[in-house]
TORKELUM-256924 format. One record per residue (C-alpha): x, y, z; residue in three letters. Coordinates in steps of 0.5 Angstrom, whole numbers, plus 500, padded with zeros to 3 digits. Layout:
N
XYZala;...
***
This chain:
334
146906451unk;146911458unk;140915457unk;142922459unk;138925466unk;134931466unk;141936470unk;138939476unk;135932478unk;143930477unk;145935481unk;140935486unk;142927488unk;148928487unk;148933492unk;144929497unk;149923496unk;155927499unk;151930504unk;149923507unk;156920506unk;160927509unk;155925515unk;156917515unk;164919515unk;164923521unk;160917525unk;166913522unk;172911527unk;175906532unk;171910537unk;164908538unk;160915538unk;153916537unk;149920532unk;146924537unk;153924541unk;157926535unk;151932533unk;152935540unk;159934540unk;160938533unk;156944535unk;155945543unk;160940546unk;166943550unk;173943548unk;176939553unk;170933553unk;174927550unk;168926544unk;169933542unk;176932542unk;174926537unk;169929533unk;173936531unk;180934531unk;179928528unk;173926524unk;171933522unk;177935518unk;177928515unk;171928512unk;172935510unk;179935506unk;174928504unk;170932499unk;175937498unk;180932495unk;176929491unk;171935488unk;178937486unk;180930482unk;174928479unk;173937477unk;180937474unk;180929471unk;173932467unk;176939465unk;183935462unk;179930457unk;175935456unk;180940454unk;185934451unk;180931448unk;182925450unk;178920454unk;185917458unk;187924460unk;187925469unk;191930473unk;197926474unk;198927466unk;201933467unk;206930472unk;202935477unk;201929483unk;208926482unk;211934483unk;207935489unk;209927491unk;216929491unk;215935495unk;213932501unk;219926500unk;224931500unk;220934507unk;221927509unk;228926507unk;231932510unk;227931516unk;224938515unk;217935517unk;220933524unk;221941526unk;215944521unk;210939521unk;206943516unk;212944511unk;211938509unk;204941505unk;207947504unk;213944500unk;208939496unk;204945493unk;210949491unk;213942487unk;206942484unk;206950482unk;214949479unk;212943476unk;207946472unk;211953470unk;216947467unk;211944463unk;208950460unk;216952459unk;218945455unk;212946451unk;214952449unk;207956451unk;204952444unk;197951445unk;197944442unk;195937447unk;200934444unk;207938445unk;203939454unk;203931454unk;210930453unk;211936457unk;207932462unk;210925461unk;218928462unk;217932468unk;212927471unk;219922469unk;224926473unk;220927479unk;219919479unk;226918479unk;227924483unk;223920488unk;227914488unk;233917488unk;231920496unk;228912498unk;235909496unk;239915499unk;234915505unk;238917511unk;235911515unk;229905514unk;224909518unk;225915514unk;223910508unk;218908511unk;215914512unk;216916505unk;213909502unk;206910508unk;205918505unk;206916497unk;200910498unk;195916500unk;191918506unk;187922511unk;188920517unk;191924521unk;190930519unk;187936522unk;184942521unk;191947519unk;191942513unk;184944511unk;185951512unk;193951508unk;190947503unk;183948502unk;183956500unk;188954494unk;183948492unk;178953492unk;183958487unk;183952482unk;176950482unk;175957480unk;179957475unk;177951472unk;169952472unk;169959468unk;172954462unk;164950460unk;162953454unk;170954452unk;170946454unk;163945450unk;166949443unk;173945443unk;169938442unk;167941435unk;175941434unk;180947434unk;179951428unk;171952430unk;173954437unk;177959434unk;172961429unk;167962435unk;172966439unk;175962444unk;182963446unk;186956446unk;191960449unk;188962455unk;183956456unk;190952456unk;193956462unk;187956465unk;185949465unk;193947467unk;194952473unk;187951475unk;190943475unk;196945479unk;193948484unk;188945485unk;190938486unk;197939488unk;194942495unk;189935495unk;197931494unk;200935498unk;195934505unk;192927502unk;199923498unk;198920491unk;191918490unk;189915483unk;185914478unk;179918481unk;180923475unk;180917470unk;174913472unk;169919475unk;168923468unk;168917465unk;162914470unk;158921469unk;158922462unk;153918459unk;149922464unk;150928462unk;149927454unk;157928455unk;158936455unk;164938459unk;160944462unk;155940465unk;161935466unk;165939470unk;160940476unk;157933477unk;164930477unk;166934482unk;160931486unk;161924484unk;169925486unk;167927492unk;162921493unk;168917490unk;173918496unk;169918502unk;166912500unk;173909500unk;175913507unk;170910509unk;170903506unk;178903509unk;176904517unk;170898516unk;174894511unk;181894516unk;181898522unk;187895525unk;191894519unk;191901517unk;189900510unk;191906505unk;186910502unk;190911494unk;191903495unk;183902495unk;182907490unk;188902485unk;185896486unk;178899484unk;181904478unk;186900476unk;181894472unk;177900470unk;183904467unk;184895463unk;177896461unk;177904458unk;184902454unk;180895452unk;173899449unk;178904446unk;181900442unk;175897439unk;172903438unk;178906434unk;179899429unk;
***
């Protein structure tokens, strides 16, 4: 049995794990930079200089939406198992990553992303934001997990077979192709107009989300005692699913599907923290963050030539774990 660390300690080495792997991910690439040239490029270099160029435009906003991304699914994968009360729960729950995945196809699709770069992004964030008033519509602005669920799982079975339907009627293979390399998941190629468009939404979820600690903490002795002591579930589910929306839609809408981080971090971090959702929320922030630069990283080392995709690393990795979780529970319900 995890014996629980002291909170602050946690943090703190935490905190200085995203910190170390932020500064390895702007030393990674193709591009042989040295630490003191990467340093002096980032802070003083000249925006003409082909280093600068390298460091600011390229390595920099990918190491930034890196961290943002990932604080954004670990953050939101803690808060729905915490208010769901179930340990399989993750932000594609809600059908939130397969709204925003299509979004971005139908950007592709009509070949609007070839005139208006950006409206791919913009596109997806809004399937996010639609999806998610559509959930709370089909479940009817009950409280209850299980009516949000179904809600979930029918809007995330449209959107999919929407998605579909665009690969099967894409207008040529090259737009097929495109529309497959976005669904896999990636942050190459993105530049700071991505950060600055997605960055402020994540930053609106996160907000959201991290006023629900002692909401969270009373909704583990059941309903009826978080009632008793003042909370309301309505709220607390609005505030949980369009904190969710925002947040992870403008993380799918700049990077594609990226999955299992929601599932696995929370999981990996609850023995440490005695497994309360208040304290859970921030440290699986971190940890998502540490989570998938890590596997930015690991995609430019393991195959550089190959383009290997961030959300195809994340599955192999997650995928085994998700066995193990259905496994454990299975034997801890008989």
């Amino acid at each position: 049995m995890t014996v629980p660390m002291p909170y602050p300690a946690l943090i703190a080495i935490l905190s200085a794990l995203v910190i170390l792997l932020f500064g390895v991910s702007l030393l990674t690439g193709p591009a042989a930079i040295g630490f003191t040239d990467s340093l002096v490029a980032l802070v003083s270099g000249s925006s003409t200089d082909a280093v600068t160029l390298v460091m600011r435009e390229i390595r920099l906003p990918r190491a930034i939406l890196g961290v943002m991304v990932g604080a954004s699914l670990g953050l939101t994968g803690a808060a729905l198992q915490g208010y769901l009360r179930n340990p399989l729960a993750e932000p594609g729950l809600l059908g939130i990553s397969a709204s925003a995945s299509l979004g971005a196809v139908l950007a592709i699709y009509t070949g609007l992303v070839i005139v208006l770069p950006l409206s791919l992004p913009v596109l997806a964030l809004s399937a996010a934001i639609v999806a998610v008033l559509v959930v709370r519509l089909l479940a009817g602005g009950r409280s209850d997990a299980a009516s949000l669920i179904l809600a979930g799982v029918a809007v995330t079975s449209f959107a999919g077979a929407m998605t579909a339907l665009a690969l099967n009627l894409s207008p040529n293979p090259f737009a097929a192709l495109e529309i497959v390399y976005w669904m896999l998941g990636s942050l190459a190629d993105r530049s700071m107009s991505h950060v600055w468009l997605a960055g402020p939404f994540m930053l609106v979820g996160w907000g959201m989300i991290a006023i629900l600690g002692r909401s969270l903490d009373a909704l583990t002795l059941g309903e009826a005692t978080a009632k008793s002591l003042g909370i309301r579930l309505d709220r607390v589910q609005a505030l949980v699913v369009f904190g969710t929306a925002i947040s992870v839609g403008a993380a799918t809408s700049v990077s594609g599907a990226i999955g299992f981080v929601g599932l696995v971090v929370p999981h990996l971090m609850r023995p440490l923290v005695g497994s309360r959702p208040s304290r859970l929320l921030l440290t699986s922030a971190l940890s998502g963050a540490a989570l998938l630069l890590t596997a930015d990283i690991a995609v430019r080392l393991i195959a550089p030539d190959s383009d290997l995709k961030l959300g195809v690393l994340t599955a192999l990795v997650g995928a085994p774990f998700f066995l193990w979780l259905i496994i454990k529970t299975r034997r801890t319900l008989l």
